[in-house]
C-alpha positions as CSV (number, residue, x, y, z in Angstrom):
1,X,10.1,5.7,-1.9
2,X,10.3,9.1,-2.7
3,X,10.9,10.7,1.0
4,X,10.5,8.9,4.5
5,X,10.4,5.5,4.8
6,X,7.6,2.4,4.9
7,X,7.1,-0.6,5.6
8,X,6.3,-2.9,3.1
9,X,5.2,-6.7,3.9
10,X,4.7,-9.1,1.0
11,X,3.6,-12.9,1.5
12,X,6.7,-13.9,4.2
13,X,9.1,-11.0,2.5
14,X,9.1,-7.6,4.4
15,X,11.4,-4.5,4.4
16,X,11.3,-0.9,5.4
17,X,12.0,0.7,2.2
18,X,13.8,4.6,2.6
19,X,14.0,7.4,-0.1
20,X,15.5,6.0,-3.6
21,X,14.7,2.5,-2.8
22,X,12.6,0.4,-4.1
23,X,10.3,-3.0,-3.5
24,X,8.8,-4.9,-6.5
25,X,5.5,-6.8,-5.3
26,X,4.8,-9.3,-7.8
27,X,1.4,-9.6,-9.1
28,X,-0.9,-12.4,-6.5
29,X,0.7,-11.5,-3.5
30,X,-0.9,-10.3,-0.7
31,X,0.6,-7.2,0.4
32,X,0.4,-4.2,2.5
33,X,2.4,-1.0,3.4
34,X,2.7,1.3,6.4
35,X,4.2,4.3,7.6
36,X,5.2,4.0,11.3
37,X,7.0,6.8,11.5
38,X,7.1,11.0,13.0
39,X,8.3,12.4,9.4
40,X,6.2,11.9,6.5
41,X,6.6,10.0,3.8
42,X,5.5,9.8,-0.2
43,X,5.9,6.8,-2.5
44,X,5.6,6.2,-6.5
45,X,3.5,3.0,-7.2
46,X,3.5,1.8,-10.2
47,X,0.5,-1.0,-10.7
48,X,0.4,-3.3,-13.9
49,X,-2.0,-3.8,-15.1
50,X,-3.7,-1.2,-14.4
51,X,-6.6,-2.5,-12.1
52,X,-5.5,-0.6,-9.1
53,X,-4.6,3.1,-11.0
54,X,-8.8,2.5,-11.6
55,X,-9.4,2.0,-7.9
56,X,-7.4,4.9,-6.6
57,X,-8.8,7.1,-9.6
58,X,-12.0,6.5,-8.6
59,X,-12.2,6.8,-4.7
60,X,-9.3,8.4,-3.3
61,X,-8.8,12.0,-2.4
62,X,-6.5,14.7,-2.4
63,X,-8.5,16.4,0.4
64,X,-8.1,14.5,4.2
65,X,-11.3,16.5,5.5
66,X,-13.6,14.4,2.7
67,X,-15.2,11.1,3.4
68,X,-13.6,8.1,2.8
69,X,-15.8,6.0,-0.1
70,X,-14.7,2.7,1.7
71,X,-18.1,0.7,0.5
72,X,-16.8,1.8,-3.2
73,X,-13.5,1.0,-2.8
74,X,-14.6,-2.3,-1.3
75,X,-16.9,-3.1,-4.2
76,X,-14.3,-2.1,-7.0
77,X,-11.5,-4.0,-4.8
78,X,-13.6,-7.0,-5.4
79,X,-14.2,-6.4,-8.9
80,X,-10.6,-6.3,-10.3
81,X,-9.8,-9.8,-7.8
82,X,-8.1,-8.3,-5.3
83,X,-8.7,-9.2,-2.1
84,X,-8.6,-6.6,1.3
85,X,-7.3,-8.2,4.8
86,X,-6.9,-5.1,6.9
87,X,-4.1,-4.0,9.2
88,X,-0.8,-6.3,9.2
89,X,-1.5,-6.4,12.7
90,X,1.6,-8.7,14.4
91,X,3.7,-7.8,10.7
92,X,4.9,-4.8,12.6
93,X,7.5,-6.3,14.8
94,X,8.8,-9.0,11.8
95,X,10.2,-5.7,9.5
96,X,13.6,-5.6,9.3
97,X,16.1,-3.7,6.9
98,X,17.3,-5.0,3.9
Protein backbone atom coordinates (compact mmCIF):
# COMPACT_ATOMS: atom_id res chain seq x y z
CA UNK A 1 0.00 0.00 0.00
CA UNK A 2 1.15 3.22 -0.84
CA UNK A 3 -1.46 5.40 1.36
CA UNK A 4 -4.73 4.24 3.21
CA UNK A 5 -5.39 0.89 3.83
CA UNK A 6 -7.23 -2.31 2.12
CA UNK A 7 -8.39 -5.21 2.58
CA UNK A 8 -7.01 -7.97 1.02
CA UNK A 9 -8.65 -11.62 1.19
CA UNK A 10 -6.79 -14.58 -0.42
CA UNK A 11 -8.12 -18.29 -0.38
CA UNK A 12 -8.73 -18.56 3.76
CA UNK A 13 -5.75 -15.79 4.40
CA UNK A 14 -7.03 -12.11 4.79
CA UNK A 15 -5.45 -8.81 6.18
CA UNK A 16 -5.98 -5.16 6.03
CA UNK A 17 -2.74 -4.06 4.64
CA UNK A 18 -1.74 -0.01 5.60
CA UNK A 19 0.88 2.27 3.91
CA UNK A 20 4.47 0.49 3.54
CA UNK A 21 3.00 -2.95 3.85
CA UNK A 22 2.75 -5.40 1.76
CA UNK A 23 0.65 -8.82 0.80
CA UNK A 24 2.12 -11.33 -1.70
CA UNK A 25 -0.90 -13.26 -3.47
CA UNK A 26 0.59 -16.22 -4.95
CA UNK A 27 -0.22 -17.06 -8.48
CA UNK A 28 -3.92 -19.54 -8.53
CA UNK A 29 -5.41 -18.09 -5.70
CA UNK A 30 -8.55 -16.56 -5.74
CA UNK A 31 -8.31 -13.12 -4.49
CA UNK A 32 -9.86 -9.87 -3.97
CA UNK A 33 -9.22 -6.40 -2.44
CA UNK A 34 -11.34 -3.56 -0.98
CA UNK A 35 -11.25 -0.28 0.46
CA UNK A 36 -13.73 0.13 3.30
CA UNK A 37 -12.67 3.09 4.37
CA UNK A 38 -13.50 7.43 4.55
CA UNK A 39 -9.66 8.28 3.40
CA UNK A 40 -8.45 7.18 0.19
CA UNK A 41 -6.17 4.83 -0.60
CA UNK A 42 -3.53 3.89 -3.64
CA UNK A 43 -1.66 0.60 -3.97
CA UNK A 44 1.37 -0.75 -6.25
CA UNK A 45 0.51 -4.16 -7.81
CA UNK A 46 2.88 -5.92 -9.26
CA UNK A 47 1.38 -8.95 -11.46
CA UNK A 48 3.78 -11.86 -12.97
CA UNK A 49 3.39 -12.77 -15.45
CA UNK A 50 2.09 -10.18 -16.90
CA UNK A 51 -1.49 -11.33 -17.92
CA UNK A 52 -3.23 -8.89 -15.63
CA UNK A 53 -0.83 -5.51 -16.54
CA UNK A 54 -2.67 -6.58 -20.31
CA UNK A 55 -6.07 -6.51 -18.72
CA UNK A 56 -5.85 -3.17 -16.87
CA UNK A 57 -3.90 -1.71 -19.95
CA UNK A 58 -6.58 -2.37 -21.99
CA UNK A 59 -9.85 -1.51 -20.14
CA UNK A 60 -9.30 0.62 -17.25
CA UNK A 61 -9.33 4.32 -16.98
CA UNK A 62 -7.88 7.20 -15.54
CA UNK A 63 -11.11 9.14 -15.96
CA UNK A 64 -14.22 8.00 -13.32
CA UNK A 65 -16.89 9.93 -15.62
CA UNK A 66 -16.03 7.18 -18.66
CA UNK A 67 -17.79 3.85 -19.01
CA UNK A 68 -16.77 0.94 -17.53
CA UNK A 69 -15.75 -1.74 -20.58
CA UNK A 70 -16.93 -4.60 -18.15
CA UNK A 71 -18.06 -7.09 -21.25
CA UNK A 72 -14.12 -6.49 -22.28
CA UNK A 73 -12.70 -6.93 -19.21
CA UNK A 74 -14.87 -9.98 -18.79
CA UNK A 75 -13.77 -11.47 -22.09
CA UNK A 76 -9.98 -10.72 -21.61
CA UNK A 77 -10.36 -11.99 -17.79
CA UNK A 78 -11.32 -15.28 -19.32
CA UNK A 79 -8.78 -15.33 -21.84
CA UNK A 80 -5.57 -15.08 -19.57
CA UNK A 81 -7.50 -18.02 -17.05
CA UNK A 82 -8.56 -16.03 -14.54
CA UNK A 83 -11.61 -16.39 -13.12
CA UNK A 84 -14.11 -13.27 -11.74
CA UNK A 85 -16.40 -14.14 -8.46
CA UNK A 86 -17.70 -10.68 -7.52
CA UNK A 87 -17.88 -8.95 -4.16
CA UNK A 88 -16.29 -10.86 -1.03
CA UNK A 89 -19.64 -10.41 0.22
CA UNK A 90 -19.52 -12.12 4.07
CA UNK A 91 -15.24 -11.70 3.73
CA UNK A 92 -15.86 -8.35 5.27
CA UNK A 93 -16.38 -9.17 8.84
CA UNK A 94 -13.45 -12.26 8.74
CA UNK A 95 -10.43 -9.27 8.14
CA UNK A 96 -8.38 -8.93 10.80
CA UNK A 97 -4.83 -7.21 11.32
CA UNK A 98 -1.80 -8.84 10.92
Amino acid sequence: MLEGESTVWADEKNAIVSARESFLVIASTSDTIGVFTEKPASGLVVAAPSAFARLIAIVGTLDETEPSHIKLFERIWADIGDEFFGPPGALLSTATKT
